[in-house]
N, C-alpha and C positions, 0 to 999 in steps of 0.2 A: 277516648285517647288518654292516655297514663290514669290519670284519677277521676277525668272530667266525667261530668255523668251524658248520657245523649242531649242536647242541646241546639237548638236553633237560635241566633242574633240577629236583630238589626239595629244595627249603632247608625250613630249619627255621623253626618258626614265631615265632623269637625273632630269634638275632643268626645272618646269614652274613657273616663277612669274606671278602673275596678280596683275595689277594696276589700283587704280581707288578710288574716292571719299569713304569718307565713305555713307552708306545706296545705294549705288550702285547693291550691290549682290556678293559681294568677299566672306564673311565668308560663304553665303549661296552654293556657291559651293562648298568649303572644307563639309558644312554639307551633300552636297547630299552624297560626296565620302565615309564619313566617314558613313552614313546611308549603305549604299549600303554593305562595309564592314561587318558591327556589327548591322544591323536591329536594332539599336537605334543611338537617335541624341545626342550630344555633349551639346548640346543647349539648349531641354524642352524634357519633361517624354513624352509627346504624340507627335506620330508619325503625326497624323491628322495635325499638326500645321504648317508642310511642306506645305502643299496644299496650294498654291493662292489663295488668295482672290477671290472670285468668282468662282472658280474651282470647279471641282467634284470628280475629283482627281490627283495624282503625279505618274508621271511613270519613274521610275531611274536602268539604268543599266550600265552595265563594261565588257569590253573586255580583262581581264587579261591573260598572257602573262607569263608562271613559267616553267622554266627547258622543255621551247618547246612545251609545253603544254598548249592549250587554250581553255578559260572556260568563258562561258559566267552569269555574274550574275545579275536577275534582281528581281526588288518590284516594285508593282506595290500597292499603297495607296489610301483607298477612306474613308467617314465615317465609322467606325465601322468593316473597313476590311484591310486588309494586305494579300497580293498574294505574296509567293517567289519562284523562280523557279533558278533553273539552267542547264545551259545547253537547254533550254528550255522544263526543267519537273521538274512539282513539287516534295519539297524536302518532302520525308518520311522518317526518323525524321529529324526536322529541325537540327539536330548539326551538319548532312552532310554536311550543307549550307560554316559551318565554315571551317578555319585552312588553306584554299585554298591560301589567303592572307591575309596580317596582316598591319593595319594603326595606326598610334597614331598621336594625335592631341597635339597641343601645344599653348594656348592663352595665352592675354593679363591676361587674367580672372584665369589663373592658377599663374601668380606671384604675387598675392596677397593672394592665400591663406592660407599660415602662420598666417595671421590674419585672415582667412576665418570664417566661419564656418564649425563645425565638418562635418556638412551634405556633404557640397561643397567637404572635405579634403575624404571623404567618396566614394563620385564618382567617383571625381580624382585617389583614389588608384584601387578602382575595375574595370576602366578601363585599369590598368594597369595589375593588375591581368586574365583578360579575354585576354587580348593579350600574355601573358605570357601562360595560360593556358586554351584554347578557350571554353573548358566545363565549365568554372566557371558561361560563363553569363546563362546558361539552369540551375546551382545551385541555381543561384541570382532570377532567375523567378520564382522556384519555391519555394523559401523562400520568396520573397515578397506574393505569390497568398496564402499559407498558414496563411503569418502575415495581411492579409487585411480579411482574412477569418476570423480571432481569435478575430481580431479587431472589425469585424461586431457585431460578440455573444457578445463581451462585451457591445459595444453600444446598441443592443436590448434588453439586459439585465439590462442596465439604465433606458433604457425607460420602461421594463415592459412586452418587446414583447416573450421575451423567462421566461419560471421557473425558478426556483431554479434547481432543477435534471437535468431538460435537458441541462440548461447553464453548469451543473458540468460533465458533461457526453460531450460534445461538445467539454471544452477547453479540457478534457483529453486527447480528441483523436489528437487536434491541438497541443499540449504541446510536445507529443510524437513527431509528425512531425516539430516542430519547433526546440527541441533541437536536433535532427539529423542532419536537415539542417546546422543549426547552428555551431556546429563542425565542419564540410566540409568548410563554408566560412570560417570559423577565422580561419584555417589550411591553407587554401588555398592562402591567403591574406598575412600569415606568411611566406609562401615559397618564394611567392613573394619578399617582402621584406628584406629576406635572400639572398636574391641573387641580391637584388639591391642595398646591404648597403655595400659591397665592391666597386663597382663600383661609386657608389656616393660620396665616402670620395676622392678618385680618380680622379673623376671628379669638384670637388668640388676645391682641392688643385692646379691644373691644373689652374683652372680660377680666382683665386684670388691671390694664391700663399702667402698666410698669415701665416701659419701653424696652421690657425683653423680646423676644423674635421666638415663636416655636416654629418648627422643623420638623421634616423628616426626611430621611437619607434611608435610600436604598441598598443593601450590602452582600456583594456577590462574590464569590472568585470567579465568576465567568462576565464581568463586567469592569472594563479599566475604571482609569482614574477622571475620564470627560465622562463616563457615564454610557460607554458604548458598548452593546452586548457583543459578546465575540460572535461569529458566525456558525453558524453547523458545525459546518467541515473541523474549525476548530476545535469543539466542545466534544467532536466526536475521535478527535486526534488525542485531547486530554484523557475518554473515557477510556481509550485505549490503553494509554501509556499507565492510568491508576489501575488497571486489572488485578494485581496480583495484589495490591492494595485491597482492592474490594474483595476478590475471593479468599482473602484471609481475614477480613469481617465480615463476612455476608453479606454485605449490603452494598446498597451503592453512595458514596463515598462523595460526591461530586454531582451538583444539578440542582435546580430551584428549591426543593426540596429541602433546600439545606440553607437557604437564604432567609435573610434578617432583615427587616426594617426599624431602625434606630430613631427614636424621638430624641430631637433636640433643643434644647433652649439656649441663644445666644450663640450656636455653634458647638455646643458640649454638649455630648451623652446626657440625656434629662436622668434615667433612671439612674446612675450614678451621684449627682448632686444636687440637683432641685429637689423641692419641700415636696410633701404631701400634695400640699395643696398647691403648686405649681403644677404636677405632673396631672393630676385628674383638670386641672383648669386646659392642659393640651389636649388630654381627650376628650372633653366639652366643646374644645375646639376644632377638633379632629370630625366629631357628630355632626358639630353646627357647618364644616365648609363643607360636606359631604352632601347635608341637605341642599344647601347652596348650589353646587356644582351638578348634582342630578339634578334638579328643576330643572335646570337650562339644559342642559343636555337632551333631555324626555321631554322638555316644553310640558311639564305637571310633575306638581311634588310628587315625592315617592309617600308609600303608606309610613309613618314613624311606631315604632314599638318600642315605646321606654320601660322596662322594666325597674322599676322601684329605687331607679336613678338616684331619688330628691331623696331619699333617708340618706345618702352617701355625698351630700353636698353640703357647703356650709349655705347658712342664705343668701350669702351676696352671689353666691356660684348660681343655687338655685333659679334665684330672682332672672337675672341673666336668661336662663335657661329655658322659663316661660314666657318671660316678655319676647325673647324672640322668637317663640312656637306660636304665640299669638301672632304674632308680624307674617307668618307664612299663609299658605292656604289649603298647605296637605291635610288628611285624616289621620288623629294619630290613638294611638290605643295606651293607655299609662295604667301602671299597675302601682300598688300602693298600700302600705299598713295603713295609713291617715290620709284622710282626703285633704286635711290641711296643708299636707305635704306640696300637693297642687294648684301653684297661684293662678289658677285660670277662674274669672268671675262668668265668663260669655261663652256661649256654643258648645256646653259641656254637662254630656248625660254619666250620671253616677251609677255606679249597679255595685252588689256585693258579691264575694265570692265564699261560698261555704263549702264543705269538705265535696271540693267536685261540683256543686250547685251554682248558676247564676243567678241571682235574687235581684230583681230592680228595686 
Protein backbone atom coordinates (compact mmCIF):
# COMPACT_ATOMS: atom_id res chain seq x y z
CA UNK A 1 0.00 0.00 0.00
CA UNK A 2 1.43 3.52 -1.23
CA UNK A 3 5.14 3.03 -0.23
CA UNK A 4 4.74 0.36 2.69
CA UNK A 5 6.61 -2.57 1.84
CA UNK A 6 4.32 -6.19 2.60
CA UNK A 7 4.21 -6.36 6.24
CA UNK A 8 2.58 -8.22 9.08
CA UNK A 9 2.02 -6.37 12.91
CA UNK A 10 1.34 -7.13 16.16
CA UNK A 11 1.16 -4.17 18.38
CA UNK A 12 0.24 -3.92 21.70
CA UNK A 13 -2.84 -3.42 23.00
CA UNK A 14 -1.97 -0.05 24.62
CA UNK A 15 0.35 2.52 22.98
CA UNK A 16 2.49 1.75 19.50
CA UNK A 17 4.71 4.66 18.41
CA UNK A 18 6.37 4.63 15.27
CA UNK A 19 9.18 6.71 14.30
CA UNK A 20 10.80 7.82 11.39
CA UNK A 21 11.66 10.71 8.78
CA UNK A 22 9.04 12.26 7.24
CA UNK A 23 7.85 10.61 3.60
CA UNK A 24 9.14 7.43 5.16
CA UNK A 25 5.49 5.81 5.46
CA UNK A 26 4.11 6.67 9.02
CA UNK A 27 1.02 8.46 8.08
CA UNK A 28 0.52 5.75 5.36
CA UNK A 29 0.05 3.14 7.97
CA UNK A 30 -2.40 4.88 10.33
CA UNK A 31 -4.22 5.18 6.61
CA UNK A 32 -4.06 1.57 5.96
CA UNK A 33 -5.81 1.15 9.57
CA UNK A 34 -8.00 3.78 9.43
CA UNK A 35 -9.11 2.30 5.60
CA UNK A 36 -9.63 -1.03 6.86
CA UNK A 37 -11.94 0.33 9.75
CA UNK A 38 -14.26 2.89 7.43
CA UNK A 39 -13.56 1.48 3.70
CA UNK A 40 -12.43 5.16 3.22
CA UNK A 41 -9.15 7.13 3.51
CA UNK A 42 -8.58 10.02 5.77
CA UNK A 43 -6.41 11.41 3.02
CA UNK A 44 -8.08 11.32 -0.83
CA UNK A 45 -11.83 10.48 -1.98
CA UNK A 46 -10.26 7.47 -3.98
CA UNK A 47 -9.60 4.50 -2.58
CA UNK A 48 -7.19 3.53 -5.99
CA UNK A 49 -4.65 6.15 -4.57
CA UNK A 50 -3.54 3.50 -1.93
CA UNK A 51 -2.16 1.31 -4.53
CA UNK A 52 1.77 1.65 -5.22
CA UNK A 53 3.13 2.83 -7.78
CA UNK A 54 3.50 0.24 -10.01
CA UNK A 55 1.06 -2.07 -8.26
CA UNK A 56 -1.97 -3.80 -9.46
CA UNK A 57 -3.34 -3.78 -6.34
CA UNK A 58 -3.65 -3.24 -2.22
CA UNK A 59 -4.50 -5.92 0.05
CA UNK A 60 -5.13 -4.67 3.96
CA UNK A 61 -6.52 -6.69 6.80
CA UNK A 62 -7.07 -6.89 10.89
CA UNK A 63 -7.26 -9.19 13.42
CA UNK A 64 -9.47 -7.54 15.92
CA UNK A 65 -9.75 -8.70 19.25
CA UNK A 66 -13.66 -7.38 21.18
CA UNK A 67 -15.15 -8.82 24.39
CA UNK A 68 -13.04 -12.43 23.21
CA UNK A 69 -14.38 -12.29 20.15
CA UNK A 70 -12.31 -12.49 16.96
CA UNK A 71 -12.94 -11.12 13.70
CA UNK A 72 -11.02 -10.94 10.88
CA UNK A 73 -11.28 -7.86 8.40
CA UNK A 74 -10.13 -7.45 5.06
CA UNK A 75 -10.10 -5.17 1.43
CA UNK A 76 -8.67 -6.22 -0.95
CA UNK A 77 -8.21 -2.77 -3.80
CA UNK A 78 -7.47 -2.75 -7.45
CA UNK A 79 -8.72 -0.29 -10.37
CA UNK A 80 -12.11 0.18 -10.46
CA UNK A 81 -12.86 -2.59 -7.80
CA UNK A 82 -12.99 -3.04 -3.96
CA UNK A 83 -13.48 -6.64 -2.37
CA UNK A 84 -14.52 -6.63 1.44
CA UNK A 85 -14.93 -9.71 3.25
CA UNK A 86 -15.14 -10.72 6.90
CA UNK A 87 -14.52 -13.30 8.59
CA UNK A 88 -13.58 -14.47 5.28
CA UNK A 89 -17.04 -13.91 3.47
CA UNK A 90 -18.29 -11.52 1.65
CA UNK A 91 -20.33 -8.81 3.50
CA UNK A 92 -24.14 -8.84 2.18
CA UNK A 93 -25.00 -5.66 2.99
CA UNK A 94 -22.03 -3.88 3.37
CA UNK A 95 -23.15 -2.00 6.99
CA UNK A 96 -22.46 -5.51 8.44
CA UNK A 97 -18.86 -4.65 7.76
CA UNK A 98 -19.38 -1.81 10.41
CA UNK A 99 -19.74 -1.10 14.32
CA UNK A 100 -17.42 -4.28 14.86
CA UNK A 101 -14.62 -1.48 15.69
CA UNK A 102 -14.32 2.02 15.77
CA UNK A 103 -11.08 4.46 14.89
CA UNK A 104 -10.58 8.12 14.83
CA UNK A 105 -7.85 9.88 13.35
CA UNK A 106 -6.29 12.94 14.55
CA UNK A 107 -3.76 15.13 12.21
CA UNK A 108 -1.62 17.83 12.05
CA UNK A 109 -4.25 18.90 9.20
CA UNK A 110 -7.16 19.06 11.53
CA UNK A 111 -5.70 21.93 13.71
CA UNK A 112 -5.80 24.18 11.22
CA UNK A 113 -9.13 23.85 10.36
CA UNK A 114 -10.71 26.86 12.09
CA UNK A 115 -9.39 28.61 9.29
CA UNK A 116 -9.97 25.68 6.94
CA UNK A 117 -12.32 25.46 4.61
CA UNK A 118 -15.91 24.61 4.89
CA UNK A 119 -15.42 21.43 2.80
CA UNK A 120 -12.38 20.24 4.91
CA UNK A 121 -14.58 21.30 8.38
CA UNK A 122 -17.22 19.08 6.48
CA UNK A 123 -15.31 15.87 6.44
CA UNK A 124 -13.84 16.51 9.69
CA UNK A 125 -17.38 16.36 11.34
CA UNK A 126 -18.81 13.44 9.28
CA UNK A 127 -16.11 11.43 10.20
CA UNK A 128 -17.09 12.06 13.36
CA UNK A 129 -20.61 11.52 12.87
CA UNK A 130 -20.11 7.84 11.31
CA UNK A 131 -18.05 6.88 14.24
CA UNK A 132 -20.74 8.13 16.49
CA UNK A 133 -23.32 6.50 14.42
CA UNK A 134 -21.81 3.93 11.88
CA UNK A 135 -25.06 3.94 9.52
CA UNK A 136 -24.33 7.59 8.62
CA UNK A 137 -21.44 6.74 6.25
CA UNK A 138 -24.18 4.18 3.93
CA UNK A 139 -26.59 7.82 4.40
CA UNK A 140 -23.39 9.85 3.17
CA UNK A 141 -23.07 7.29 -0.01
CA UNK A 142 -26.09 7.48 -0.87
CA UNK A 143 -26.48 11.20 -0.77
CA UNK A 144 -23.41 11.82 -2.50
CA UNK A 145 -24.51 9.02 -5.67
CA UNK A 146 -27.87 10.89 -5.75
CA UNK A 147 -26.21 14.56 -5.72
CA UNK A 148 -23.47 13.43 -8.55
CA UNK A 149 -26.60 11.97 -10.33
CA UNK A 150 -28.68 15.34 -10.22
CA UNK A 151 -25.47 17.01 -11.08
CA UNK A 152 -24.92 15.03 -14.16
CA UNK A 153 -28.80 16.16 -15.66
CA UNK A 154 -27.97 19.51 -14.92
CA UNK A 155 -24.60 19.44 -16.80
CA UNK A 156 -26.21 17.57 -19.84
CA UNK A 157 -28.75 19.91 -19.68
CA UNK A 158 -26.22 22.92 -20.27
CA UNK A 159 -24.77 21.39 -22.96
CA UNK A 160 -27.95 20.43 -24.64
CA UNK A 161 -27.83 16.55 -24.16
CA UNK A 162 -30.95 16.10 -22.24
CA UNK A 163 -34.78 18.36 -23.10
CA UNK A 164 -36.55 20.55 -21.42
CA UNK A 165 -39.33 17.74 -19.99
CA UNK A 166 -37.04 15.06 -19.58
CA UNK A 167 -34.41 17.37 -17.57
CA UNK A 168 -37.90 18.47 -15.53
CA UNK A 169 -39.12 14.99 -15.03
CA UNK A 170 -35.46 13.77 -13.92
CA UNK A 171 -34.41 16.41 -11.28
CA UNK A 172 -38.00 15.71 -9.86
CA UNK A 173 -37.46 12.43 -9.08
CA UNK A 174 -33.62 13.46 -7.77
CA UNK A 175 -35.16 16.45 -5.69
CA UNK A 176 -37.44 13.87 -3.92
CA UNK A 177 -34.52 11.72 -3.10
CA UNK A 178 -32.23 14.47 -2.26
CA UNK A 179 -34.37 16.28 0.25
CA UNK A 180 -35.00 12.94 2.25
CA UNK A 181 -31.51 12.11 2.29
CA UNK A 182 -30.83 15.29 3.22
CA UNK A 183 -32.82 15.42 6.46
CA UNK A 184 -31.31 12.28 7.72
CA UNK A 185 -27.65 13.82 7.38
CA UNK A 186 -28.28 17.26 8.99
CA UNK A 187 -30.14 15.40 11.89
CA UNK A 188 -27.68 13.01 12.06
CA UNK A 189 -24.67 15.44 12.19
CA UNK A 190 -26.97 17.54 14.89
CA UNK A 191 -26.94 14.58 17.34
CA UNK A 192 -23.63 14.33 16.95
CA UNK A 193 -22.78 17.56 17.83
CA UNK A 194 -25.28 17.50 20.84
CA UNK A 195 -23.50 15.32 22.39
CA UNK A 196 -20.06 16.51 21.65
CA UNK A 197 -20.76 20.10 22.78
CA UNK A 198 -20.83 19.18 26.55
CA UNK A 199 -17.94 17.38 26.46
CA UNK A 200 -15.89 19.91 24.45
CA UNK A 201 -16.56 23.00 26.70
CA UNK A 202 -15.18 20.35 29.37
CA UNK A 203 -12.43 19.58 27.57
CA UNK A 204 -11.71 22.64 26.38
CA UNK A 205 -11.50 24.39 30.09
CA UNK A 206 -9.41 21.59 31.33
CA UNK A 207 -6.63 22.43 28.73
CA UNK A 208 -6.38 25.98 29.00
CA UNK A 209 -8.08 26.79 32.06
CA UNK A 210 -9.00 30.57 30.82
CA UNK A 211 -12.64 30.50 31.59
CA UNK A 212 -13.26 30.90 27.80
CA UNK A 213 -16.13 28.26 26.47
CA UNK A 214 -15.34 26.55 22.95
CA UNK A 215 -18.17 25.59 20.79
CA UNK A 216 -19.47 24.43 17.81
CA UNK A 217 -22.45 25.64 15.82
CA UNK A 218 -23.97 23.91 13.15
CA UNK A 219 -24.65 26.14 9.85
CA UNK A 220 -27.36 25.49 7.39
CA UNK A 221 -29.97 27.23 5.13
CA UNK A 222 -32.22 24.37 5.51
CA UNK A 223 -32.06 24.62 9.38
CA UNK A 224 -33.90 27.65 11.45
CA UNK A 225 -32.86 29.65 14.14
CA UNK A 226 -33.84 26.77 17.20
CA UNK A 227 -31.87 24.45 15.35
CA UNK A 228 -34.85 22.67 13.46
CA UNK A 229 -34.13 20.88 10.22
CA UNK A 230 -36.83 21.77 7.73
CA UNK A 231 -38.80 18.86 6.58
CA UNK A 232 -38.70 17.00 3.08
CA UNK A 233 -41.33 18.32 1.61
CA UNK A 234 -39.74 21.67 2.19
CA UNK A 235 -36.18 21.18 1.02
CA UNK A 236 -37.75 19.74 -1.81
CA UNK A 237 -40.19 22.78 -2.48
CA UNK A 238 -36.76 24.92 -2.08
CA UNK A 239 -34.91 22.42 -4.68
CA UNK A 240 -37.60 23.29 -6.77
CA UNK A 241 -38.03 26.95 -6.72
CA UNK A 242 -33.60 27.19 -7.11
CA UNK A 243 -33.67 25.12 -10.51
CA UNK A 244 -32.83 27.71 -12.97
CA UNK A 245 -30.31 28.76 -10.23
CA UNK A 246 -28.74 25.34 -10.40
CA UNK A 247 -28.99 24.73 -14.12
CA UNK A 248 -27.14 27.77 -14.83
CA UNK A 249 -24.22 26.57 -12.60
CA UNK A 250 -24.38 23.12 -12.93
CA UNK A 251 -24.52 22.10 -9.78
CA UNK A 252 -26.61 21.93 -7.08
CA UNK A 253 -26.88 25.03 -5.29
CA UNK A 254 -28.65 23.93 -1.94
CA UNK A 255 -28.24 20.61 0.52
CA UNK A 256 -25.76 19.42 3.32
CA UNK A 257 -23.24 19.53 1.02
CA UNK A 258 -22.86 22.90 1.24
CA UNK A 259 -23.14 23.20 5.19
CA UNK A 260 -20.45 24.58 7.71
CA UNK A 261 -19.64 23.75 11.18
CA UNK A 262 -18.22 26.83 12.83
CA UNK A 263 -15.87 26.58 16.02
CA UNK A 264 -16.43 29.04 18.65
CA UNK A 265 -14.82 30.60 21.50
CA UNK A 266 -16.90 32.61 23.98
CA UNK A 267 -19.61 32.84 21.37
CA UNK A 268 -17.47 34.20 18.31
CA UNK A 269 -16.25 32.74 15.23
CA UNK A 270 -12.78 31.06 16.65
CA UNK A 271 -11.08 31.11 13.26
CA UNK A 272 -11.62 34.82 12.94
CA UNK A 273 -10.13 35.96 16.28
CA UNK A 274 -8.59 33.48 18.61
CA UNK A 275 -4.66 32.93 18.61
CA UNK A 276 -3.06 30.07 17.19
CA UNK A 277 -2.85 28.43 20.07
CA UNK A 278 -6.38 28.98 21.23
CA UNK A 279 -7.78 27.38 18.00
CA UNK A 280 -5.65 24.03 17.95
CA UNK A 281 -6.33 24.00 21.92
CA UNK A 282 -10.33 23.58 20.35
CA UNK A 283 -9.29 20.92 18.28
CA UNK A 284 -7.44 19.02 21.04
CA UNK A 285 -10.48 19.45 22.47
CA UNK A 286 -12.73 18.71 19.88
CA UNK A 287 -10.21 14.84 19.86
CA UNK A 288 -10.36 14.65 23.52
CA UNK A 289 -14.59 14.87 23.93
CA UNK A 290 -14.89 12.83 20.84
CA UNK A 291 -12.90 10.03 22.49
CA UNK A 292 -15.02 10.64 25.58
CA UNK A 293 -18.28 10.52 23.88
CA UNK A 294 -17.59 7.14 21.74
CA UNK A 295 -16.43 5.17 24.90
CA UNK A 296 -19.76 5.57 26.14
CA UNK A 297 -21.60 5.33 23.33
CA UNK A 298 -19.64 1.69 22.07
CA UNK A 299 -19.15 0.85 25.90
CA UNK A 300 -15.08 0.58 24.47
CA UNK A 301 -12.67 3.22 23.44
CA UNK A 302 -12.36 3.57 19.92
CA UNK A 303 -8.81 2.69 18.18
CA UNK A 304 -6.86 6.39 18.29
CA UNK A 305 -4.53 7.40 15.38
CA UNK A 306 -2.42 10.41 16.17
CA UNK A 307 -0.50 11.35 13.51
CA UNK A 308 2.60 13.50 14.47
CA UNK A 309 0.10 15.62 16.38
CA UNK A 310 3.01 16.48 19.30
CA UNK A 311 5.47 18.29 16.78
CA UNK A 312 2.37 20.72 16.22
CA UNK A 313 1.82 21.44 19.93
CA UNK A 314 3.36 23.49 22.45
CA UNK A 315 4.26 21.41 25.67
CA UNK A 316 1.74 22.45 27.94
CA UNK A 317 -0.79 21.41 24.90
CA UNK A 318 1.18 18.29 24.48
CA UNK A 319 1.43 17.26 28.15
CA UNK A 320 -2.45 17.59 28.40
CA UNK A 321 -2.55 15.42 25.50
CA UNK A 322 -0.86 12.25 26.91
CA UNK A 323 -1.80 12.50 30.28
CA UNK A 324 -5.02 12.08 29.29
CA UNK A 325 -4.35 9.24 26.67
CA UNK A 326 -2.87 7.46 29.52
CA UNK A 327 -6.13 8.04 31.67
CA UNK A 328 -8.16 5.99 28.87
CA UNK A 329 -7.95 2.42 28.00
CA UNK A 330 -8.28 2.37 24.08
CA UNK A 331 -5.25 1.20 21.76
CA UNK A 332 -3.71 3.85 20.13
CA UNK A 333 -1.22 3.98 17.13
CA UNK A 334 1.18 7.59 17.29
CA UNK A 335 3.43 8.38 14.60
CA UNK A 336 6.30 10.65 15.26
CA UNK A 337 9.83 12.30 14.01
CA UNK A 338 11.02 11.97 17.88
CA UNK A 339 10.05 9.61 20.36
CA UNK A 340 10.62 12.24 22.74
CA UNK A 341 7.75 13.93 21.27
CA UNK A 342 5.71 11.18 23.25
CA UNK A 343 5.20 11.57 27.04
CA UNK A 344 4.16 8.10 27.62
CA UNK A 345 6.62 6.13 30.08
CA UNK A 346 4.17 2.66 30.43
CA UNK A 347 2.37 0.17 28.00
CA UNK A 348 4.34 1.62 24.92
CA UNK A 349 6.06 -0.53 22.10
CA UNK A 350 8.46 1.53 19.78
CA UNK A 351 9.27 0.52 16.16
CA UNK A 352 10.93 2.50 13.28
CA UNK A 353 9.74 3.30 10.14
CA UNK A 354 12.18 3.37 7.05
CA UNK A 355 11.52 3.94 3.40
CA UNK A 356 8.26 1.71 3.57
CA UNK A 357 10.05 -0.77 6.24
CA UNK A 358 8.83 -1.54 9.88
CA UNK A 359 12.02 -2.06 12.09
CA UNK A 360 11.30 -2.96 15.79
Amino acid sequence: MRNLRPLQLQPRERFNVFVGDNGQGKTNLLEAIYTIATLRSFRTAKLTDLIAFGATEARLGARVVKDELVRVYEVDLAPGSRKVRLDGKAVRPLSRYFGGFNVVVFTPEDLALPRGSPGDRRRFLDRGAFNFEPGFLALASDYEKVLRTRNSVLKQAGQGVLGGKQVEELLAVYDTQLAQLATQIISARQRFLSTLGPELVKAFSAITRTGLAAGARYVSKLVDERGVVAPAVIIEERLREGRARDLASQSTQLGPHRDDVVLELDGREAGSFASQGQLRAIMLAWKTAELEILGRAHGDQPILLLDDVSSELDPARNEYLFHHLASLAGQCFITTTASTHVLLSRDRADYRIQAGQILQ
